[in-house]
C-alpha positions as CSV (number, residue, x, y, z in Angstrom):
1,X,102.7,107.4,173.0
2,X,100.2,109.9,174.5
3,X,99.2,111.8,171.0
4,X,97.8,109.7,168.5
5,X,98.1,111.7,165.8
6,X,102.0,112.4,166.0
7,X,101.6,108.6,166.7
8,X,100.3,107.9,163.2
9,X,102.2,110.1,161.2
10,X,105.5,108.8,162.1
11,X,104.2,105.7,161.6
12,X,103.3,106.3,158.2
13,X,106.1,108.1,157.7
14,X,108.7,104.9,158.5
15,X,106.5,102.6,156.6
16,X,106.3,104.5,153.3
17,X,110.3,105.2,153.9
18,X,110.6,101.2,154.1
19,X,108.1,100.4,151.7
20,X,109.2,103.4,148.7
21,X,113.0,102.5,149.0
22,X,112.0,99.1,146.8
23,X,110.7,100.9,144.2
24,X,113.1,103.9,144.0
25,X,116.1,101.6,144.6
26,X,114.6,100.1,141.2
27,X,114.6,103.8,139.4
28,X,118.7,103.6,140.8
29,X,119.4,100.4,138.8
30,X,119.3,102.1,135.8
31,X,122.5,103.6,136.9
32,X,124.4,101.5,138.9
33,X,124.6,97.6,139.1
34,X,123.0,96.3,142.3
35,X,125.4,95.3,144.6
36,X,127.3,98.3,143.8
37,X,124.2,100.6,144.7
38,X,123.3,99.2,147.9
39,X,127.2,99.0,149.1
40,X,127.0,102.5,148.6
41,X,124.1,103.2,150.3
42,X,124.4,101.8,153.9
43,X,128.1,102.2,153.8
44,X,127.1,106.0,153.8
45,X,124.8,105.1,155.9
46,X,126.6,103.5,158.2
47,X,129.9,106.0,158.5
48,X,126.6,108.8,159.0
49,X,125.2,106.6,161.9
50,X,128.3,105.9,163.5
51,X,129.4,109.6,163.3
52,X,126.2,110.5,165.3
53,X,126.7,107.4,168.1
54,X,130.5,108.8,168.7
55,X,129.2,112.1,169.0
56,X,126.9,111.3,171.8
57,X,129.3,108.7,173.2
58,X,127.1,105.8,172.9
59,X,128.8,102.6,174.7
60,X,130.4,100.8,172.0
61,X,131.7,97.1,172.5
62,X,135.0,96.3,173.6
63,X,135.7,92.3,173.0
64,X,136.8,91.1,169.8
65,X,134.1,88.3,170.1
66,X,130.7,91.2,170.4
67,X,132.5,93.2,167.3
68,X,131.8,90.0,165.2
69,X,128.1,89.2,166.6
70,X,127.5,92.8,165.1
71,X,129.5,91.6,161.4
72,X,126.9,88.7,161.6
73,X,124.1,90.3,161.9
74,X,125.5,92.8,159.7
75,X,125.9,90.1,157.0
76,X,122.8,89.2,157.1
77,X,121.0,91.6,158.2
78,X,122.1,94.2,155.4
79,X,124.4,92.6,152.9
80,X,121.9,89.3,152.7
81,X,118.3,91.1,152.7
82,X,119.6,94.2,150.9
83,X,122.0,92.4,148.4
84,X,118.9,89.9,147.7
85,X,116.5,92.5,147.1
86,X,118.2,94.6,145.4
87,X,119.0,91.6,142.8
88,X,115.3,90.7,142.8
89,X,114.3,93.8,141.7
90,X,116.3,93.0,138.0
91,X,113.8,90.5,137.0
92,X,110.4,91.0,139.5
93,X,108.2,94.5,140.5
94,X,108.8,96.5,143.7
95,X,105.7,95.6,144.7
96,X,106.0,91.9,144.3
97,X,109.8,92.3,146.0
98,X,108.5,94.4,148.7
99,X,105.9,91.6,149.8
100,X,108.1,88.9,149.5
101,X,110.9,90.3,151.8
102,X,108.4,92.1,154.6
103,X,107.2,87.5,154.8
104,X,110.4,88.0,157.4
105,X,108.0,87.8,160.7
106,X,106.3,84.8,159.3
107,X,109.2,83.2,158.9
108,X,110.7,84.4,162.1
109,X,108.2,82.5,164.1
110,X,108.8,79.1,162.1
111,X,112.9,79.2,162.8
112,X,111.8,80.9,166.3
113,X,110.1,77.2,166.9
114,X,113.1,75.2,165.8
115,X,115.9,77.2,166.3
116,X,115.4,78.7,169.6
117,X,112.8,77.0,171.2
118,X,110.6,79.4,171.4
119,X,106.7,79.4,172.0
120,X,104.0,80.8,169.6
121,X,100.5,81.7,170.2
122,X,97.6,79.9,168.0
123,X,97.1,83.4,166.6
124,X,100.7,84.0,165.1
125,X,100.3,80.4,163.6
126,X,97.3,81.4,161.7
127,X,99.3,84.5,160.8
128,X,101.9,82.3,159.2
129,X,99.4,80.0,157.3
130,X,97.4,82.8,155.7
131,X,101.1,84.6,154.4
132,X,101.9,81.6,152.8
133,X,99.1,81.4,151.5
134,X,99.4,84.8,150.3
135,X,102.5,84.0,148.9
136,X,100.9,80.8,146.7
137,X,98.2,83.5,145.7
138,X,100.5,86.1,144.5
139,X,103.2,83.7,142.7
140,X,100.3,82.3,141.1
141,X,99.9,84.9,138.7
142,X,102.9,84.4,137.1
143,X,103.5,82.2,134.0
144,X,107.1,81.2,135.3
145,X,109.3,81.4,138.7
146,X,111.4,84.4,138.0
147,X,114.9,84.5,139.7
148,X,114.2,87.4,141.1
149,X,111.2,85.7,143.2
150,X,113.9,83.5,145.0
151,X,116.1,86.1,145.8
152,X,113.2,88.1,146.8
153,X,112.4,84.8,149.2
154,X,115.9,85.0,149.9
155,X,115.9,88.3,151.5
156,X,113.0,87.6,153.8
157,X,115.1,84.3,155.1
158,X,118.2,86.5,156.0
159,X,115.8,89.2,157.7
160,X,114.2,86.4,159.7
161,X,117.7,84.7,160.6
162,X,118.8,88.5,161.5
163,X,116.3,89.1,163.9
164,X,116.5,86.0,165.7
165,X,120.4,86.8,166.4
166,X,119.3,89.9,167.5
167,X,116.5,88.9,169.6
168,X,119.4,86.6,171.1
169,X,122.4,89.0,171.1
170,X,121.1,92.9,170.8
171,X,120.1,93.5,174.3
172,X,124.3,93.2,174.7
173,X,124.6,96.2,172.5
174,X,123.4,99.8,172.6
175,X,120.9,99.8,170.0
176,X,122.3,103.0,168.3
177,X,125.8,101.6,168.2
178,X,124.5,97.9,166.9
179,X,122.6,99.7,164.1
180,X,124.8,102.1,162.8
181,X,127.4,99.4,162.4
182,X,125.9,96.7,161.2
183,X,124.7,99.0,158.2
184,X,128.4,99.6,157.8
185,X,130.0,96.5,158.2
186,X,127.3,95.1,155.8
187,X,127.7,98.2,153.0
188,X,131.3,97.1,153.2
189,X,130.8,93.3,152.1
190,X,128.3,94.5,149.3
191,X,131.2,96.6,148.0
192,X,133.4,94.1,148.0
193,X,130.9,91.8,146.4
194,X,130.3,93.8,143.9
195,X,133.9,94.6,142.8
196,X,134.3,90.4,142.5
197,X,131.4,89.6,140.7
198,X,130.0,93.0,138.6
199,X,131.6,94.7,136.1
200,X,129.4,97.1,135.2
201,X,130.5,100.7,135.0
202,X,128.2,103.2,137.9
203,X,126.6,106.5,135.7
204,X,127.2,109.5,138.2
205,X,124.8,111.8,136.9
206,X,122.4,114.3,139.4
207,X,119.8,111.6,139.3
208,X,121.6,108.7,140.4
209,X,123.7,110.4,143.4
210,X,120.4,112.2,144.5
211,X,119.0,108.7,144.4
212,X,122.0,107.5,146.2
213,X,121.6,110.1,149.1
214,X,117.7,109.5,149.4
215,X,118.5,105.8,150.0
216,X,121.3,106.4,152.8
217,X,119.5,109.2,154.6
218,X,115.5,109.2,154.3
219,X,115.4,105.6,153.5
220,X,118.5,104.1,155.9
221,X,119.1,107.2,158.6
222,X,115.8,108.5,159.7
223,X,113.4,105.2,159.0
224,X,115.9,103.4,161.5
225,X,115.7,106.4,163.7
226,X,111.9,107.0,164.1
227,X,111.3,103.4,163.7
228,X,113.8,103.0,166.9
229,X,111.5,106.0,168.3
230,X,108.3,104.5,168.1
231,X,109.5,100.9,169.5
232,X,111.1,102.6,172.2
233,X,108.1,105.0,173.3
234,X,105.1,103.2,172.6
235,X,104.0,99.1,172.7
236,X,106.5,97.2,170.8
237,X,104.1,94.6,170.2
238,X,101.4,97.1,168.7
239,X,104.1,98.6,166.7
240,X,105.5,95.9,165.1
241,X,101.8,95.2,164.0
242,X,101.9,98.1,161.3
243,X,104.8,96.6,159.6
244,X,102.5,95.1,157.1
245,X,101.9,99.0,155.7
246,X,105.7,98.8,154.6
247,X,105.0,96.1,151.8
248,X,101.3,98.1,151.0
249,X,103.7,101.3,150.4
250,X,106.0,99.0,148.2
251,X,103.3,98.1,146.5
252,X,101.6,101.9,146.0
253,X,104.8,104.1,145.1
254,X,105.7,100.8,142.5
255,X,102.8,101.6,140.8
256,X,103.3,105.2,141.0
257,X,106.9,105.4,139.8
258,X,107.3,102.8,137.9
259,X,103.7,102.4,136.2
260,X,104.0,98.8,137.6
261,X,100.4,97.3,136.8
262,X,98.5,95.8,140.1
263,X,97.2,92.2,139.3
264,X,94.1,90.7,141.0
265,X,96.2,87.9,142.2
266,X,98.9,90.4,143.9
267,X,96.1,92.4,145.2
268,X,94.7,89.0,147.0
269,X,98.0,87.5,147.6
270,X,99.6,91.0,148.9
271,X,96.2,91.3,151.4
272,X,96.3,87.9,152.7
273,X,100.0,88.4,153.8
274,X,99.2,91.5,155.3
275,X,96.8,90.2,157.5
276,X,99.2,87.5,158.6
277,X,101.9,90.0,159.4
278,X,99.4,91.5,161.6
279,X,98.3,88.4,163.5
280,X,101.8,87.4,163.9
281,X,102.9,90.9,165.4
282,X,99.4,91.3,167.7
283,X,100.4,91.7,171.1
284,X,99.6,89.0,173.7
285,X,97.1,90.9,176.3
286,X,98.0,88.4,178.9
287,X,102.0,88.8,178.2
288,X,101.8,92.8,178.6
289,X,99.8,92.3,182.0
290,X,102.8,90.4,183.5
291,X,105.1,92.8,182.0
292,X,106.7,90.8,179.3
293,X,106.3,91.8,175.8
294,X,106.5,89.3,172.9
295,X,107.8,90.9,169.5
296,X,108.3,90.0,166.2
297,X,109.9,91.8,163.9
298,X,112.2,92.8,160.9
């Protein structure tokens, strides 16, 4: 992307839209029960997306077998991060979910090594080390493992698992098409999960739907959408590097909505994993000269 400025705004612009949904989906929960909240919101989301992909007559897939690939990734991609995170946030900060789930590229390169074979550089290994070490740091300022911590952990192992299967599968699929309905398809399991194991009774009131619509369209619709943008018309690989402002944002707007107090040991912790996000997403010089680009992301 030639302009640099227009460059970094919509970068900041998808990151804080990543990074604020932890902490506003956290103001929603005083309304609605998890599960139910984040059903509704990429099942919204989704109907939206896939509204706008039939009106431009984006290729959609035709076998049986490429409609459950995108349900896959769909169930993990949205019902397992979202449904994790969203149950983290009960018992743990935004900010301390938001940098737990955005661990998903460090992760992505340990199950890349084992599960698909594939090759790392030195550089992305020392990524990894120093986010875990981040991690130790940051969960070292708590008295006791919260729940919420593992399903915080939890989301960040179904992100990683999701973009593996769609490092393998998505060049199949339109990218517009595989998006909008994997949001759906995984809105619809959290609905259904929620009507088998929450009985909590939603509060409709201006606050909650406005939160609900903020969610699905800001937060779903048009992070996806510029985020799609930026991959698509600048370097992947540089990109992806940025995604360690998403968990900084998390982080920011927890303490600013939610008066969430910012520890020395998440303020070491949270830096040390963003600088591992980073070296795991820096681009490969030598890999862009021969034309292929090597990217990890959520």
């Amino acid at each position: 992307m030639k302009n640099k400025a227009v460059f970094a705004f919509l970068v900041v612009l998808t990151t804080s839209l990543m990074g604020s949904s932890f902490a506003v989906g956290k103001i929603g929960l005083e309304y609605i029960s998890p599960l139910l909240l984040v059903g509704m919101r990429f099942t919204l989301a989704g109907i939206m997306m896939a509204v706008i992909v039939i009106v431009l007559k984006k290729k959609h897939p035709v076998k049986v077998n490429d409609w459950l690939k995108i349900f896959l990734i769909g169930a993990l991609q949205t019902a397992g991060v979202m449904g994790a995170i969203f149950l983290s946030l009960r018992t743990i900060t935004a900010g301390e979910s938001a940098i737990l789930t955005f661990m998903n590229p460090l992760l992505v390169v340990i199950f890349g090594t084992f599960a698909l074979k594939i090759s790392y550089r030195l550089l992305q290994w020392a990524g990894v080390v120093l986010g875990f070490l981040g991690v130790v740091v940051t969960m070292g300022g708590q008295v006791q493992l919260e729940v919420g911590t593992v399903f915080g952990f939890a989301s960040a192992v179904f992100w990683a698992i999701g973009t593996l299967l769609i490092k393998k599968w998505g060049g199949q699929f339109d990218t517009w098409v595989l998006t909008a309905y994997q949001m759906f398809f995984g809105g619809i399991l959290l609905l259904a999960a929620s009507l088998l194991l929450e009985n909590a009774v939603p509060v409709f009131t201006s606050a909650s739907v406005a939160i609900i619509l903020w969610l699905a369209i800001p937060a779903s619709i048009v992070q996806f959408s510029v985020w799609f943008y930026l991959l698509q018309n600048g370097n992947p690989g540089k990109v992806s590097a940025f995604l360690f402002l998403a968990p900084f944002f998390g982080v920011i707007t927890g303490w600013l909505l939610l008066d969430e107090k910012i520890g020395i040991s998440l303020l070491i912790g949270g830096t040390l994993i963003f600088a591992g996000i980073f070296l795991v997403n820096w681009p490969d010089k030598k890999a862009e000269e021969s034309g292929e680009v090597e990217v990890v992301r959520g």
